[in-house]
C-alpha positions in Angstrom: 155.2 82.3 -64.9 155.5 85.1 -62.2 152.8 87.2 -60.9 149.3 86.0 -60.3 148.2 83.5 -62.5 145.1 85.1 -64.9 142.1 83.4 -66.3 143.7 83.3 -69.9 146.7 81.7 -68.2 144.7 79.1 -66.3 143.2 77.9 -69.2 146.5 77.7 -71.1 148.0 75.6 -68.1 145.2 73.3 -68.9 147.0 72.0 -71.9 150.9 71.1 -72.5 152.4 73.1 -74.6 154.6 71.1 -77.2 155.7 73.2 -80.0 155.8 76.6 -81.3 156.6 76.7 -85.2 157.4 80.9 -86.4 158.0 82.2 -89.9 158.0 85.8 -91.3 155.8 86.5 -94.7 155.6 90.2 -95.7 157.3 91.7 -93.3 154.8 90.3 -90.6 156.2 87.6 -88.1 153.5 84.2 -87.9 153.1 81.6 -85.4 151.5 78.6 -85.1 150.9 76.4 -81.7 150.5 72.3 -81.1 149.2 71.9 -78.1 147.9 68.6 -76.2 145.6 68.1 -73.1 146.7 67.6 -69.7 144.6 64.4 -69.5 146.3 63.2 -73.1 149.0 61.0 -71.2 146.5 59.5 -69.1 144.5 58.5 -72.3 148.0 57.2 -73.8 149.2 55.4 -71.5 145.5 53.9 -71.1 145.6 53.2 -74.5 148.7 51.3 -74.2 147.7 48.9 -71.4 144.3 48.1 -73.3 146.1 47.1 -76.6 149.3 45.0 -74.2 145.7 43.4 -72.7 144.4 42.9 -75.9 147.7 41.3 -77.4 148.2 38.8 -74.3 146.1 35.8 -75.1 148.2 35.4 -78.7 151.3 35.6 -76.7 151.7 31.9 -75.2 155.0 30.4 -75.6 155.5 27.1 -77.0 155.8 25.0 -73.6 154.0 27.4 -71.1 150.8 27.4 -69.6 151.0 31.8 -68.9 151.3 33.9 -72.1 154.5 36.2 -71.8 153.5 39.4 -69.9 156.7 40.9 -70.4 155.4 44.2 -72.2 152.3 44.4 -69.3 154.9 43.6 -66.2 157.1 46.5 -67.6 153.7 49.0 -67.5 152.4 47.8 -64.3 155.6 47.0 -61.9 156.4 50.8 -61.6 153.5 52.7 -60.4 150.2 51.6 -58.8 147.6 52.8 -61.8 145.3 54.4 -58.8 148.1 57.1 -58.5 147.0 58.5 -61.8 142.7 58.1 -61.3 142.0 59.0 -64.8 144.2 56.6 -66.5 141.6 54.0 -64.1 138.9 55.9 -65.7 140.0 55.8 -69.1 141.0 52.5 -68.6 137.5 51.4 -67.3 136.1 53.2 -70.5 138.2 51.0 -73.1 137.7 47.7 -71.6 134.2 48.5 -71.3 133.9 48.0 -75.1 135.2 44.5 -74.8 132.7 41.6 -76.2 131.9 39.3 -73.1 133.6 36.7 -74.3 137.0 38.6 -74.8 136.4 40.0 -71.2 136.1 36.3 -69.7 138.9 35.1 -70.9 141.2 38.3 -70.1 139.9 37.8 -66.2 141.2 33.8 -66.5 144.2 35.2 -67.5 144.6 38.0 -65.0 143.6 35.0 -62.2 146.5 33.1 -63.5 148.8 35.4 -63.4 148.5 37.1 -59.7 148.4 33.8 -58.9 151.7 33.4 -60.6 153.8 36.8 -59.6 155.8 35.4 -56.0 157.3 32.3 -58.1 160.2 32.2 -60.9 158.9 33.9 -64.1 159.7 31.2 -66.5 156.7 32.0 -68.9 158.0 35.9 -69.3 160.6 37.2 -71.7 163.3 40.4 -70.8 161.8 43.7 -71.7 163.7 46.8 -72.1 161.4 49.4 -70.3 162.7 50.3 -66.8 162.2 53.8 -66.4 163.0 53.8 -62.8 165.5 51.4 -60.5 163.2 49.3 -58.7 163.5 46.3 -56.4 161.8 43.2 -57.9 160.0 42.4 -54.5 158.7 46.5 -55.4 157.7 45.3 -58.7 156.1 42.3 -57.9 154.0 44.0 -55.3 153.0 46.6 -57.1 152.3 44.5 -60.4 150.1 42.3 -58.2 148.2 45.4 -57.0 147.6 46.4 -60.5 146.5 42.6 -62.1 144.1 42.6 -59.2 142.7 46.2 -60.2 142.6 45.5 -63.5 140.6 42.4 -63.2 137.9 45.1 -61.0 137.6 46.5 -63.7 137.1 43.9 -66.5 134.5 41.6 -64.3 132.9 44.5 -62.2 134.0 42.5 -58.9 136.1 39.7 -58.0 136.3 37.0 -55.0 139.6 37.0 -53.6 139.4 33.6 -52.8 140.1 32.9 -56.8 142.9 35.4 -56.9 144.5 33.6 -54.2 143.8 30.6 -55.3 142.6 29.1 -51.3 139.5 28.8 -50.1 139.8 30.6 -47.0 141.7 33.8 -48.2 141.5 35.6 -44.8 145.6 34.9 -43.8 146.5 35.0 -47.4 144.8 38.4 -47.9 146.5 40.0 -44.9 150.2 38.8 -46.2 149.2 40.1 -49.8 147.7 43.5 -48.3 151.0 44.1 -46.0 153.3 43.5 -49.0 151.5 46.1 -51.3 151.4 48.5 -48.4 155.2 48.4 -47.5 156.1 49.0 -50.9 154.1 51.7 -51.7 154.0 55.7 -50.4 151.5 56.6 -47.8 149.6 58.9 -50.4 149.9 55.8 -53.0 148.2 53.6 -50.6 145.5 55.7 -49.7 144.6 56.6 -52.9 144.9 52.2 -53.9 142.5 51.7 -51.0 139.8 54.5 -51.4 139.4 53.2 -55.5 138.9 49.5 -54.3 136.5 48.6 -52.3 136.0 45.5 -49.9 133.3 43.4 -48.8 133.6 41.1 -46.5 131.0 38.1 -47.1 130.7 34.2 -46.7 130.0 31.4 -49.1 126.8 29.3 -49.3 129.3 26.5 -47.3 130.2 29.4 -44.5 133.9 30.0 -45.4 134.8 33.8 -45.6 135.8 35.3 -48.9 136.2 38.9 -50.0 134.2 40.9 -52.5 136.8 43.1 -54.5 135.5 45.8 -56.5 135.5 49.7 -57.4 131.6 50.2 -56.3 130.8 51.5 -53.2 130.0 49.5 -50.5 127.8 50.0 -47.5 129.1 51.0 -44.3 128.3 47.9 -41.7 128.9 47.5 -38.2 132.4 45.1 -37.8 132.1 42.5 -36.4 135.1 39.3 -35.6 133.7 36.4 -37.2 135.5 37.1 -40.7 138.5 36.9 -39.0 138.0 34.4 -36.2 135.8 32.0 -38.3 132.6 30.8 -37.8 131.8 30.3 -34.0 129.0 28.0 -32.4 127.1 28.8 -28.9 126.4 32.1 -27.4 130.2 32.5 -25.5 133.4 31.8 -26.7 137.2 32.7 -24.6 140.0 32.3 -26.8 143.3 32.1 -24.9 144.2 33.8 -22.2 144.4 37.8 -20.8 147.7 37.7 -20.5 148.3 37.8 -24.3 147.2 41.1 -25.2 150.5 42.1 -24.4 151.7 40.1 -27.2 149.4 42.1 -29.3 150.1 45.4 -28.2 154.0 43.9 -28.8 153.1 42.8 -32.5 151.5 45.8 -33.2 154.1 48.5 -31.9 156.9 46.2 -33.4 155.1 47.4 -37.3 154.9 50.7 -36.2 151.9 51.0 -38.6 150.1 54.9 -37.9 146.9 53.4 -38.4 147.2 50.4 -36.1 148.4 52.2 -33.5 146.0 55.0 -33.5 143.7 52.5 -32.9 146.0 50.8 -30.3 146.3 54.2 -28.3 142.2 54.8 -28.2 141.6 50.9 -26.6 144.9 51.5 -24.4 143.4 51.8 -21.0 140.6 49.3 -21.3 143.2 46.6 -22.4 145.4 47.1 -19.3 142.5 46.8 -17.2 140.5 44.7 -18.9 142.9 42.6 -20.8 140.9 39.1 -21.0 137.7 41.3 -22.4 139.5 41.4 -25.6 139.8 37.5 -25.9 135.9 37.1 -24.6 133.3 37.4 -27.8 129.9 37.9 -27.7 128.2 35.0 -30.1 125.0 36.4 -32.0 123.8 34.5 -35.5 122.2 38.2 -36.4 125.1 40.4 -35.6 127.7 37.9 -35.4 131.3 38.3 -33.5 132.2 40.8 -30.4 134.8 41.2 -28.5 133.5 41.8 -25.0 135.8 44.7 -24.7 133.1 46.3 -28.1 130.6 45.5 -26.2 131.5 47.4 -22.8 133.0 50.7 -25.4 129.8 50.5 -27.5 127.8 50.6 -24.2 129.6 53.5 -22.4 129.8 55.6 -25.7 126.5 54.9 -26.7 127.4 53.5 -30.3 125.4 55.0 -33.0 126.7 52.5 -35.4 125.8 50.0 -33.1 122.7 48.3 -34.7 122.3 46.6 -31.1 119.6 48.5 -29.0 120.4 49.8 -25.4 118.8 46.2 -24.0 120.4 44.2 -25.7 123.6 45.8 -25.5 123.6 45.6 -21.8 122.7 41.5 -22.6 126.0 41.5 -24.4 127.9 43.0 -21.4 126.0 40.6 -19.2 127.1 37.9 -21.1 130.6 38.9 -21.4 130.7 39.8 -17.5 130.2 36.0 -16.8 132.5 34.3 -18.4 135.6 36.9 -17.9 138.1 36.3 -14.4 136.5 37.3 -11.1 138.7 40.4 -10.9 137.6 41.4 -14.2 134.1 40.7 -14.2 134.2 42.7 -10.8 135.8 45.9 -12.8 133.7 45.1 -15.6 129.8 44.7 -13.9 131.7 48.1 -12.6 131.6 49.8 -15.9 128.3 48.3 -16.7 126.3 49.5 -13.2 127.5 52.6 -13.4 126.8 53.4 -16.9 123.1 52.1 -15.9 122.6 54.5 -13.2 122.9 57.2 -16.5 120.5 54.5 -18.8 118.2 53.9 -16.0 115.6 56.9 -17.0 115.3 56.2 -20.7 114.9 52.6 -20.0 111.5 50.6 -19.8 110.5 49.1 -16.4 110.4 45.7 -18.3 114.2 46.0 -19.5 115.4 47.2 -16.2 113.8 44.1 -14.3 115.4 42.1 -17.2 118.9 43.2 -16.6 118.6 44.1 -12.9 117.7 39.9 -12.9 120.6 38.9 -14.5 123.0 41.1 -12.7 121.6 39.0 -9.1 123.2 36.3 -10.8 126.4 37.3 -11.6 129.1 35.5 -9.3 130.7 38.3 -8.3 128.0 40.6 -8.4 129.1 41.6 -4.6 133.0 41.1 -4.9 133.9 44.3 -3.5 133.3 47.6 -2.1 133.9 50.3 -5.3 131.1 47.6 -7.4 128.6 47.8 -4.3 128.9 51.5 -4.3 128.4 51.3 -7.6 124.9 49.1 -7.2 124.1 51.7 -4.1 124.1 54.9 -6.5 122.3 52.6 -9.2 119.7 51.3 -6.9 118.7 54.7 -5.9 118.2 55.3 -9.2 115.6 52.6 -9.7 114.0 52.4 -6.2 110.3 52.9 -6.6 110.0 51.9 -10.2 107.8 49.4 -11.4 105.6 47.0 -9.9 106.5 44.3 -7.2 108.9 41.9 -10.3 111.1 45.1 -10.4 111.3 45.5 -6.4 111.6 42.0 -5.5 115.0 41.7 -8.6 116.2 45.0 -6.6 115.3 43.4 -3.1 118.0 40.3 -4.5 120.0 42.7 -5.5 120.3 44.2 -2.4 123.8 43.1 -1.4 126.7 44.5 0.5 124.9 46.5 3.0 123.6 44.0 5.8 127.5 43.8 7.1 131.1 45.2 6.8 134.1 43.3 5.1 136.9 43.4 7.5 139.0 43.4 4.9 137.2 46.9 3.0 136.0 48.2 6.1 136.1 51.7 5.4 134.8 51.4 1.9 131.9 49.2 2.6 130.8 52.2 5.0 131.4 54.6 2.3 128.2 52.5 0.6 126.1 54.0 3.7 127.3 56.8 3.1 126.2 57.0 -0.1 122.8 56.0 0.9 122.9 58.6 3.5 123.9 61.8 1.1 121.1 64.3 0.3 117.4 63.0 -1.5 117.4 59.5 0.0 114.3 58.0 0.4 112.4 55.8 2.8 113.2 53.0 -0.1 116.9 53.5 0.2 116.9 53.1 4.4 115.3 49.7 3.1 118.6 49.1 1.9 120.7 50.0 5.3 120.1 46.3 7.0 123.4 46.9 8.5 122.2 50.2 10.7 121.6 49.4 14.4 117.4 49.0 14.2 117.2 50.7 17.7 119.8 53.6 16.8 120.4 53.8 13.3 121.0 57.9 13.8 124.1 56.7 16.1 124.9 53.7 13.7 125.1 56.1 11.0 127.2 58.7 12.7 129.2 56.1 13.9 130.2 54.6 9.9 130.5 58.7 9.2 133.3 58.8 12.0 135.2 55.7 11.1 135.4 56.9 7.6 136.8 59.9 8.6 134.5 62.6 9.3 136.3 66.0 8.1 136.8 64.1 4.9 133.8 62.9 4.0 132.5 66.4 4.8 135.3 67.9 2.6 134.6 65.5 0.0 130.7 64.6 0.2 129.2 67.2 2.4 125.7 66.1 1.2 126.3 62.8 3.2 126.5 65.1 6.6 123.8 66.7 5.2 121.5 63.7 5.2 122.7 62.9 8.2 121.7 66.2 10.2 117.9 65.5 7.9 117.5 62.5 9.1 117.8 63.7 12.9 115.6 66.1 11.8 113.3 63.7 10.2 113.0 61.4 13.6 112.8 64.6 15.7 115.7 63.6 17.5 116.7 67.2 19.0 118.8 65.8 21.7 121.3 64.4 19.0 120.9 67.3 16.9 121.9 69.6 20.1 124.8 67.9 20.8 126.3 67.6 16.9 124.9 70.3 14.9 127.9 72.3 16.0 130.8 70.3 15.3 129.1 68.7 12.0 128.3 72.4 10.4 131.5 73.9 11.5 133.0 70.9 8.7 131.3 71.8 6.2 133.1 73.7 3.2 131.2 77.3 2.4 129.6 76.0 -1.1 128.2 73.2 1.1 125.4 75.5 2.8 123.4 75.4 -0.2 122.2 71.8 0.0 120.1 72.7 2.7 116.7 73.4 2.2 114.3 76.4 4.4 112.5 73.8 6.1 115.9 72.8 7.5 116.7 76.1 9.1 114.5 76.4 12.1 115.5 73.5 14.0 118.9 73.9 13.3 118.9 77.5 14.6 117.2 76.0 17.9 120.1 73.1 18.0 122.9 75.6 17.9 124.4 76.6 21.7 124.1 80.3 22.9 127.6 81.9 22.2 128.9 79.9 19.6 129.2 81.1 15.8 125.2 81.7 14.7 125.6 81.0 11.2 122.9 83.1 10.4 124.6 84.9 7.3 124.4 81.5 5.5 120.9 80.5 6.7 119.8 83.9 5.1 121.7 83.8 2.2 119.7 80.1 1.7 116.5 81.9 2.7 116.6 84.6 0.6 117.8 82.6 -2.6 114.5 80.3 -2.1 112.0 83.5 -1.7 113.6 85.1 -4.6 113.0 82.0 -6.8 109.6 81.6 -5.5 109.0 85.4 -6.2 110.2 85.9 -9.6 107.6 86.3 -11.7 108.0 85.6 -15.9 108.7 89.0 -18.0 106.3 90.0 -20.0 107.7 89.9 -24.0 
């Protein structure tokens, strides 16, 4: 039909048109119409599968323990029923109508024969119906898909474990599930998975099983025990790091879309942190995590997660210990950082908590990125709490008293870090390594063997703190003969970490002749006054 499509002719598309009977009486031309619904086949072909259903427990075979489901194989080995919802629906409707007793014996039967479809089909007859050249491994899959469906919908739900006939269906499940997705579409797939629905459960003796069904089902947190098994203790490490390569290998060799979407998103934590997915996370209420969750739940703050922020962080903690030294080191990394964010929105309480187990990690001080790492976190806590919370941070206090030989040059970054703008008389607490009679000099001197015109480039606030603190010890002799070559460093944006009170001894420290700076040192002054004399508009 050309043209756009009127109301008249929407509601004629509705139906199939079948036959137009014309005749001519008086001169005046007659018609007549026979038309059907759209949703007519569906309720045929319905129709059809309920009476085949109907018919199969009279159809045993003199010598075989099946009936011959030649008829039903032939309507169900084509097309998965969930392509076509309403013939499901209509379906649903007819077998509703069932007595009980008719209903219990059609699910034995349906058990018996899913049970039945990979082996030779001894108790079925030849039928005719093949509307479409199929491969018998297609029809099997798909008829298998459909039995299971079908028996949904005559019991309501069904344990897979009886379909399968073992009684731990978690491998079997998988093989079945792979064979009905390779034989059918994308769309056909989607559409078999969105109608049933799966719950994962266990049995009174702890063995997994599957809930099967067309209801919907709760949205739960997953967890690994369903497929690892039931695991004892609070730790468990299952083979080694080195074998996530074989899985990344297994699951590129599928090619599956969805697998390696998921693949793609973990990517980078499993090449760093390869032994964190083969480390779980033991817990009888939430049950099974890798420690690889754990760490992703943490840093993207999980809103599924039905874990709180403690105990999340007792999780990592617990996964940190068990996992190699160079990956606990990366991954107490992770963890510190992420609680120099946490740190304000936790309670004193929970930060002594998990500031005490971190002391206790092995390899809490294994190198210089993870004791930057506790620097900047530190600074974060310092002055918090009561004397519990100090004296966990005082055993914390770790990398700082000398230099690794080895990590020189990053160890004195970590002063450097301490020294940047804001420190407090808490954080010099933490500088045991600076010379007690000079720590200006000691300072200056870890600022120069880092390289000085970098770490102004890169963390200007550092030579910031250090001109304050000269400042703060009145210690104009140093300041006369450094405030020159340290401001002179500094990139333009930098000016701006200095404060008013600053200004006046630094004017005084800066030689006769030399460049003034006194267009910044205005520019600061005058942004402070105009902020202290704006005054709120009235509405």
């Amino acid at each position: 039909m050309a043209g756009k499509a009127t109301d008249d002719d929407l509601l004629f598309g509705r139906f199939f048109f079948v036959h137009e009977a014309q005749a001519v009486i008086a001169d005046q031309r007659l018609r007549s119409y026979e038309f059907v619904h759209a949703t007519f086949g569906e309720y045929l072909t319905a129709r059809l599968l309920d009476h085949a259903l109907l018919l199969l427990p009279t159809r045993f075979r003199e010598g075989e323990r099946l009936p011959d489901d030649a008829e039903l194989y032939a309507l169900l080995s084509f097309t998965p029923l969930t392509d076509r919802a309403q013939v499901v629906q209509n379906l649903a409707d007819m077998l509703d109508t069932w007595p009980d007793e008719e209903r219990a014996g059609l699910s034995g039967l349906l058990v018996q024969l899913f049970r039945e479809v990979p082996w030779e089909a001894t108790h079925r007859t030849d039928h005719p119906h093949a509307p479409t050249r199929q491969t018998r491994a297609y029809r099997d899959a798909v008829y298998s898909a459909n039995l299971l469906l079908i028996g949904t919908l005559v019991a309501g739900e069904v344990r897979a474990s009886d379909y399968l006939g073992t009684a731990d269906p978690a491998d079997r499940w998988r093989r079945h599930a792979m064979a009905w997705q390779s034989h059918m579409s994308t769309e056909s797939w989607n559409l078999y998975t969105s109608m049933l629905r799966l719950e994962r459960i266990r049995r009174s003796n702890h063995q997994p099983d599957l809930l099967v069904g067309t209801r919907a089902v709760p949205a739960a947190s997953h967890e690994l025990s369903w497929i690892l098994g039931r695991q004892e203790g609070v730790l468990h490490v299952e083979g080694a790091g080195d074998e996530v390569s074989d899985v990344i290998r297994r699951v590129t060799f599928v090619g599956d879309r969805d697998a390696e979407l998921l693949l793609n998103a973990v990517h980078p934590v499993l090449r760093s942190l390869p032994g964190s997915l083969r480390a779980y996370v033991v817990d009888e209420k939430r049950g099974v995590g890798s420690a690889a969750r754990m760490l992703v739940a943490l840093l993207t703050r999980d809103q599924d997660s039905s874990e709180a922020l403690p105990e999340l962080y007792q999780s990592c903690l617990n996964a940190s210990a068990v996992l190699s030294p160079r990956e606990g080191m990366l991954f107490t990394e992770s963890l510190i950082r992420q609680l120099t964010h946490d740190a304000p929105v936790l309670s004193d309480t929970d930060l002594h908590s998990i500031v005490s187990r971190l002391a206790k990690l092995p390899h809490i001080a294994g190198s210089a990125p993870l004791r930057r790492a506790l620097a900047d976190c530190a600074q974060q806590i310092l002055g918090r709490g009561g004397s519990e919370l100090g004296a966990a941070l005082d055993a914390l206090r770790v990398g700082t008293d000398q230099v690794d030989e080895d990590e020189g040059a990053d160890d004195r970054a970590v002063i450097v870090g301490l020294a940047e703008v804001g420190r407090s008389a808490h954080t010099w607490g933490w500088l045991r390594s600076l010379d007690e009679a000079d720590p200006l000099g000691s300072l200056h001197q870890y600022l120069l063997d880092v390289g000085l015109p970098a770490t102004a480039a890169r963390r200007p606030s550092a030579v910031i703190g250090l001109l304050r603190l000269a400042l703060e010890l009145g210690r104009t002799d140093w300041l006369a003969a450094h405030t020159a070559e340290l401001l002179v460093l500094l990139p333009d944006n930098a000016f701006r970490l200095l404060r008013p009170a600053d200004l006046g001894p630094l004017r005084e420290a800066l030689p006769e002749g030399g460049y003034d700076y006194e267009t910044e040192f205005t520019e600061i002054e005058e942004r402070f006054r105009s902020k202290a004399g704006a005054r709120p508009s009235r509405p």
